[in-house]
N, C-alpha and C positions, 0 to 999 in steps of 0.2 A: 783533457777533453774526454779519454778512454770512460777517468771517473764519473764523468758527469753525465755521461751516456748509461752507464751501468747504474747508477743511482736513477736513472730517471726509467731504466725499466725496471730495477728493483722495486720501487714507490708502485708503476703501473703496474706489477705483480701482485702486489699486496694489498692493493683494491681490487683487481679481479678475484681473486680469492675472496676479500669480505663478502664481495655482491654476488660473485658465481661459482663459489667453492666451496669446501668439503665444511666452512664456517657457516653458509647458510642453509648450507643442507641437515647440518646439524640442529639448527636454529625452527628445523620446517618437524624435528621430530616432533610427535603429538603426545601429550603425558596423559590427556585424560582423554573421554570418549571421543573429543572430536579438537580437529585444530583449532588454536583461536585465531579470531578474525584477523590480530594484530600481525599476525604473522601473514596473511594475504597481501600486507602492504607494502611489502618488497620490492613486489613484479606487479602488484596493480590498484596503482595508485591512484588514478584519475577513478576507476570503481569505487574504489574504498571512498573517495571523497563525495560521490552520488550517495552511498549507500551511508553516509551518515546524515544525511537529509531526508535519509527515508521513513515512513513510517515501520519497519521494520527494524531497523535501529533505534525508532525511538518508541518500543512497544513495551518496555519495560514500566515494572509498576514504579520506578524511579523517574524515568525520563516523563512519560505520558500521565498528565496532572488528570486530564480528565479520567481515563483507566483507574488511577489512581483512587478518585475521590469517588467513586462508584462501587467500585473494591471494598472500599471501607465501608460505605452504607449498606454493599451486602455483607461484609462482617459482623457488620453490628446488628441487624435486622434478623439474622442467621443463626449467629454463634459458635460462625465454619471456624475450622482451626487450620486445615488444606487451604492454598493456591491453587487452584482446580485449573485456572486460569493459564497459569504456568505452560499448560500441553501447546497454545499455540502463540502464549504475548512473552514464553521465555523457555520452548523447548526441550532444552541441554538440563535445564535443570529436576535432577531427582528427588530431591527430598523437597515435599510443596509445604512442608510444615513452616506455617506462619511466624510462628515464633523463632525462629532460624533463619529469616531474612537478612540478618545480619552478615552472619559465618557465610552462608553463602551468597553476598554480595557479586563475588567475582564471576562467577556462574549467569547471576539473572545480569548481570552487566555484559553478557555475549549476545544479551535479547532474541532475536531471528538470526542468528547466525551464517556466515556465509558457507562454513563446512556444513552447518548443518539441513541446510535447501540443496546445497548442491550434491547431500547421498542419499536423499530423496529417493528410495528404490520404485517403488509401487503406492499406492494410495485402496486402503482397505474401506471400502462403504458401508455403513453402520448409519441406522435410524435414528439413533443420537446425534452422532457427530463420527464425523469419519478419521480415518489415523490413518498417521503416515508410516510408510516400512521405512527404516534405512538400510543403506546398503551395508553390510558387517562387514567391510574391510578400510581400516583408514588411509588415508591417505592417496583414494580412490573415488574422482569427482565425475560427474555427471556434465556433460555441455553441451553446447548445440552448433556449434564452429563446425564447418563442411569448407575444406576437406579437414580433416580430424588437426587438431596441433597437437605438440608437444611441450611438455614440462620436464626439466632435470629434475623438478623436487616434488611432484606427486601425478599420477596416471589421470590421463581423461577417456572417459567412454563416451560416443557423441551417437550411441545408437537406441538409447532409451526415447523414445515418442511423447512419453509426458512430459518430456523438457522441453520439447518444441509444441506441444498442443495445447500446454498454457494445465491442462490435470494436474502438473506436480502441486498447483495451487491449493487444486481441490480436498486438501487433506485439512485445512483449518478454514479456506473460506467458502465451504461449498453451504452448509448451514448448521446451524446449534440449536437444538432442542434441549429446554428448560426442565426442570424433575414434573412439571406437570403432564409432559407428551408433547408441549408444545413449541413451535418452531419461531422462536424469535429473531432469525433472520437467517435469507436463503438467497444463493447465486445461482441464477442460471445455468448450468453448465454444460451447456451447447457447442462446448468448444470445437472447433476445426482450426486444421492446418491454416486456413486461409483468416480467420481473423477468432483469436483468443486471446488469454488473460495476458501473454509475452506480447503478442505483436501490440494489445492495446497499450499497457502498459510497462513494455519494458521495450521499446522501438529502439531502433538501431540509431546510434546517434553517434556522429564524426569524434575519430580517435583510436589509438590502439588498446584491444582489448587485454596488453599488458605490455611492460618496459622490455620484454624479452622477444617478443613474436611481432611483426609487425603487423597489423591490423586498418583497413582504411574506417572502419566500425566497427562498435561492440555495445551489445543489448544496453540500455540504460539501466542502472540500479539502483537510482535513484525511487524505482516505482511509482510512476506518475499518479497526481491523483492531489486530494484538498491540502495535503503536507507539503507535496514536492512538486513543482513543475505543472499546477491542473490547465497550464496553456497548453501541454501536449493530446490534451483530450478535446480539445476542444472542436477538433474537426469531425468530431461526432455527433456533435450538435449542432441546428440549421435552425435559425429565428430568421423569420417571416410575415413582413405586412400585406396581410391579407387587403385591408379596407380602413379608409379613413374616418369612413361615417358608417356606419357606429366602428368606432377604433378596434381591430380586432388583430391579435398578433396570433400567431401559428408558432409552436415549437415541435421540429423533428428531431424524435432519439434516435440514433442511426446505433448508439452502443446497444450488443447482444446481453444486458440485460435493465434493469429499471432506475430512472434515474430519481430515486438514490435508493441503495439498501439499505442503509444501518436506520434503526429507530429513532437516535438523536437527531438524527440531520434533519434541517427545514430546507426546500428549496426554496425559490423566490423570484419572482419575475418581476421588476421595476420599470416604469414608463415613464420619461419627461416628455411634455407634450411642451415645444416650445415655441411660441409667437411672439410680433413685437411690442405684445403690452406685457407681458407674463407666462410665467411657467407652472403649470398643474402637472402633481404625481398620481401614477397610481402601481398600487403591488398587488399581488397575486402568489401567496404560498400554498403550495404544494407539500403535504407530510405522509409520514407513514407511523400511526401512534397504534400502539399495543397495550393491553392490558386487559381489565377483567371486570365482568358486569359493564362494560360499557363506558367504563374511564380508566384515563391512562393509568399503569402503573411500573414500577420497576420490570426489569426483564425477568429474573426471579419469580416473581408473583405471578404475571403476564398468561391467560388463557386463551385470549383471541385477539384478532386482528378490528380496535375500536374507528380509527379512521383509516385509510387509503388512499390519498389523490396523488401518488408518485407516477410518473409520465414511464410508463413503461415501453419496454423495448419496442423500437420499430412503431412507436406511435407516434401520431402527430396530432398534439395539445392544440386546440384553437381554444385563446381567449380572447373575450371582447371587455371591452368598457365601454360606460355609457357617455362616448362623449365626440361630438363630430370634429376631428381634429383638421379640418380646411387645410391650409396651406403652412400647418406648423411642422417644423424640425421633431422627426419623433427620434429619442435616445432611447432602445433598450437596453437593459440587462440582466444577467442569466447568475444566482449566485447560490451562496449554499453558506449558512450558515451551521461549523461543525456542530454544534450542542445547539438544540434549539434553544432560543434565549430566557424562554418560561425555567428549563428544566438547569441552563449555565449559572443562574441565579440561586437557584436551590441547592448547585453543587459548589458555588462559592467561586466560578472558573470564567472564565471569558469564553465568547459564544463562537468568537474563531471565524469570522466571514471569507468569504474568499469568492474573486468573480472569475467565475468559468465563461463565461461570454460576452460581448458587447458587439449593437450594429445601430447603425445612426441609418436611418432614411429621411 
């Protein structure tokens, strides 16, 4: 029995050690600028599993077909030899020469990294494009846990203000301006404590924010949005029948900025108007196209702003139809197709729909 007792904490020793000793402490040292992510999956696992669904993770010009095949038309269009691109769809990586994509696979395969948002020091503003400081010490992360926790295997500071006011964002999504001067896409950033870029898109959702501390929540990292989870935004938006005759639906953007930024994206409002002989559609897109003399073009080329009808902040869209809908079942819904479908066709890609709302009256 003595045996069987001593082998059975012998065995419980030699796991504690793999999981919480001097083996995985070893295991946390960092060889190059910044930890890899693989190694965050230790102690936080349920994170790691959000954050591979995130657009973040999949911003790499390997993972992100669309990135990808846009990339290439400004290479060819161009005759860049740099990944310019690099600074926020893959960070960590230093050498952007094109022709080296190879050797440094393992690098642009860390994408948005999680060491690397999390030493985030400060955010420098520039009429280009803004840049992020890191902090110069590894193994020294940024977080927003109150009261502070602890880690055996690397420091957290939980008193930097950008991490809770949603700014650490603003260092690649705040806007980009093009070699022309011009601003091919821009975020509001009107952040407050009370609702910004974390609370909209990285909400607290049930679970421990790792296998070591226990936690009743922890921010999502999945980053809500057309990739991951866009039911979590959805209480941002309020669709509304105004009137049956003439049909007129109302949509309120309750988000702090325009729905949508990016110039691919179409929005889309759909109507089934249903009675008991038949059902009539009707749609209503919403874009935001750029380019130059007055038709779209690449964001490259792009000198001004050619259409506009994205529902911006805190506004409320009414639209009508020509059509007296009496006593029918009206079906909304609210969607976004990622690559508008004119330009998914030209890139050879799928247009990527996704429904961010639905209300039946």
């Amino acid at each position: 029995m003595r045996v069987i007792i001593f082998a059975s904490i012998f065995t419980l020793s030699l796991f504690a050690n793999i999981f919480a000793g001097p083996g995985v402490k070893k295991s946390m040292e960092i060889k190059g600028d910044f930890a890899e992510t693989k190694q965050c999956i230790r102690c936080h696992l349920d994170i790691y599993e959000e954050y591979r669904s995130s657009p973040h993770f999949n911003s790499t010009i390997y993972r992100d077909e669309v990135h990808r095949k846009v990339f290439e038309k400004y290479v060819k269009a161009t005759g860049a030899k740099e990944y310019k691109c690099a600074k926020c769809h893959t960070p960590e990586l230093k050498d952007k020469t094109i022709a080296n994509f190879d050797k440094n696979r393992e690098l642009i395969d860390e994408a948005v990294a999680c060491a690397y948002c999390h030493r985030i020091e400060k955010i420098e503003h520039h009429p280009k494009a803004n840049k992020n400081i890191i902090l110069p010490k590894k193994g020294v992360y940024y977080g927003t846990r109150e009261p502070q926790t602890r880690s055996d295997y690397h420091k957290i500071i939980n008193t930097n203000p950008i991490h809770k006011n949603g700014d650490t964002c603003m260092g690649c999504h705040s806007h980009k301006q093009n070699a022309h001067g011009f601003v091919v896409c821009r975020t509001e950033s009107n952040n407050t404590m009370k609702q910004n870029c974390v609370t909209c898109h990285m909400p607290q959702v049930p679970g421990s924010l790792s296998d070591r501390v226990n936690t009743p929540t922890h921010a999502y990292h999945g980053f809500a949005g057309l990739q991951s989870d866009p039911k979590k935004l959805a209480k941002y938006i309020h669709i509304e029948l105004v009137s049956k005759n003439p049909l007129t639906i109302a949509i309120k953007n309750d988000a702090p900025h325009a729905l949508l930024l990016h110039p691919l994206r179409v929005l889309r409002l759909k109507v089934a108007v249903q009675d008991k002989n038949d059902t009539k559609t009707f749609e209503k897109s919403f874009v935001r196209l750029i380019g130059k003399d007055g038709n779209p073009t690449p964001p490259w080329v792009a000198t001004e702003v050619v259409k506009d009808t994205m529902i911006k902040k805190g506004e409320r869209r009414v639209v009508k139809f020509d059509i007296d809908a009496g006593d029918a079942v009206i079906d909304v819904e609210l969607g976004v197709f990622r690559v508008n479908p004119k330009m998914a066709k030209k890139l050879g890609v799928k247009s990527g729909y996704v429904v961010l709302k639905r209300e039946r009256f």
